[in-house]
C-alpha positions as MATLAB code, in Angstrom:
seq = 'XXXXXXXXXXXXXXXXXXXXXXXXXXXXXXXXXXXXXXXXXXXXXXXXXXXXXXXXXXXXXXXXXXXXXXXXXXXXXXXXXXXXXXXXXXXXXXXXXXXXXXXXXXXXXXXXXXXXXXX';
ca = [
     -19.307   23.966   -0.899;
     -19.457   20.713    1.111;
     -18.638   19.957    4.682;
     -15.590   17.170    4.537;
     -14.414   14.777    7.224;
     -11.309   13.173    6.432;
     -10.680    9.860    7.922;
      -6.827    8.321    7.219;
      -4.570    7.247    9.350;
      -1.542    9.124    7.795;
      -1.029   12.565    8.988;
       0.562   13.632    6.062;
      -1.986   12.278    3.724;
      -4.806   14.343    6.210;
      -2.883   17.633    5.700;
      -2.156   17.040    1.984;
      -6.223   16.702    1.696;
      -7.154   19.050    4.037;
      -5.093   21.915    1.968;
      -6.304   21.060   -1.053;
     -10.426   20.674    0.000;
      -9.945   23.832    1.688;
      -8.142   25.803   -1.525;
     -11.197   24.678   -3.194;
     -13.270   26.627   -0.956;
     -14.430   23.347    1.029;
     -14.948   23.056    4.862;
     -12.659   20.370    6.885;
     -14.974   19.852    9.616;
     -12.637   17.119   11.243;
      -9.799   14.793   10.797;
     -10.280   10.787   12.309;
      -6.864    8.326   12.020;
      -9.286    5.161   12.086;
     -12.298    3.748   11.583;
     -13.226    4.021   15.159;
     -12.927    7.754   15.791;
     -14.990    8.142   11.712;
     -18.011    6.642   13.524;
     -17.930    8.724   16.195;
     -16.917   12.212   15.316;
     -19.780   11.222   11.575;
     -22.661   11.072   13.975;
     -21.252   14.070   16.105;
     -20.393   16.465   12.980;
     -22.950   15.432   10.471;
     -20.257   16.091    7.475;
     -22.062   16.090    3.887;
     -19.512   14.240    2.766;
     -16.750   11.541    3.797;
     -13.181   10.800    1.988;
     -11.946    7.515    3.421;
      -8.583    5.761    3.578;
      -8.880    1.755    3.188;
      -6.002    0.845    4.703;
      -6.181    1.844    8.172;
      -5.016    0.305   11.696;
      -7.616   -1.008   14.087;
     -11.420   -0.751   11.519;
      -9.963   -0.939    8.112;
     -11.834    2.055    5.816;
     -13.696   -0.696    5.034;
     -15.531   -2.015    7.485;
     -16.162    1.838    8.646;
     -17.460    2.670    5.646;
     -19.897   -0.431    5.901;
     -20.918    0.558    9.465;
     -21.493    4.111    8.312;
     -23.841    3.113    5.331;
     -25.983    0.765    7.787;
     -26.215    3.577   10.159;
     -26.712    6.183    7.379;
     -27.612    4.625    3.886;
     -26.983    8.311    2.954;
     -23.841    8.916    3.887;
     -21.502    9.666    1.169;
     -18.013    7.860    1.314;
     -15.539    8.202   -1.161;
     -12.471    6.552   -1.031;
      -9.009    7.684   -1.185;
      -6.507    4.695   -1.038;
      -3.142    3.734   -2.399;
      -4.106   -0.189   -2.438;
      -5.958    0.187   -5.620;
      -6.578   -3.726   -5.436;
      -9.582   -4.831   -7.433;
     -11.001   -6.805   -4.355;
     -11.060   -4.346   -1.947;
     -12.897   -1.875   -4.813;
     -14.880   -3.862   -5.539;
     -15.961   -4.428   -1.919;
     -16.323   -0.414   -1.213;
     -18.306   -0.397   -4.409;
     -20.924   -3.110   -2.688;
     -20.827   -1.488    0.692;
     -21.926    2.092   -0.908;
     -19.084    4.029   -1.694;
     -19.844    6.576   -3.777;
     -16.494    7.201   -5.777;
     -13.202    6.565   -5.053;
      -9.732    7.790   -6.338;
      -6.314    6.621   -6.003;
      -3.511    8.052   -4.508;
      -1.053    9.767   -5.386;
      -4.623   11.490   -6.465;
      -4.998   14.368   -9.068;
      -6.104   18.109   -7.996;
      -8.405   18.481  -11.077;
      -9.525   14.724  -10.374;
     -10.148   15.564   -6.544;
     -12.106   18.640   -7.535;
     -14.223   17.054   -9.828;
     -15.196   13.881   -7.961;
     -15.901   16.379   -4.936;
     -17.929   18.682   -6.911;
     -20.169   15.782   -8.100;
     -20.851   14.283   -4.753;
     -21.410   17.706   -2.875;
     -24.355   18.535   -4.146;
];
């Protein structure tokens, strides 16, 4: 089971995650509302993996998620967003996500993306 931080800046869509990682028998080892506190509390928690809103306030998942790769080209990101826009997938593609889903997302879909980026 894999060590999750969950970066979105809805609190709704953070519990709505969280509840559903942890029923799967995944660790939530922190919750960020922005890109800004994702950088921090990555370096400071060392998750093994990251789900990442791209619409955000302040650093859009985005940009985070390019920050994060250049200061960990390990780092796995995948992306949880309603603004399924084929630009900005595109982009997260290039700057290293690993997967991504689209909310409203899927249980099963969740689990199995998870599951293949855990190990």
């Amino acid at each position: 089971m894999a060590n999750i931080l969950i970066v979105d800046d809805s609190r709704i869509s953070r519990r709505v995650l969280r509840n559903s990682l942890e029923l799967q028998g995944h660790t939530v080892v922190g919750e960020a509302g922005n890109g800004d506190e994702a950088l921090r509390m990555y370096e400071e928690l060392q998750p093994d993996l990251v789900t990442m809103d791209i619409t955000m306030p302040g650093m859009d998942g985005l940009e985070c998620l390019f920050r994060l790769r250049e200061k960990d080209p390990d780092a796995k990101v995948i992306m949880i967003t309603a603004a399924g826009t084929n630009d900005k997938m595109v982009k997260a593609v290039k700057y290293g996500c690993v997967d991504y889903i689209v909310k409203p997302f899927d249980e099963e879909l969740l689990k199995e993306t998870i599951e293949k980026h855990a190990s």
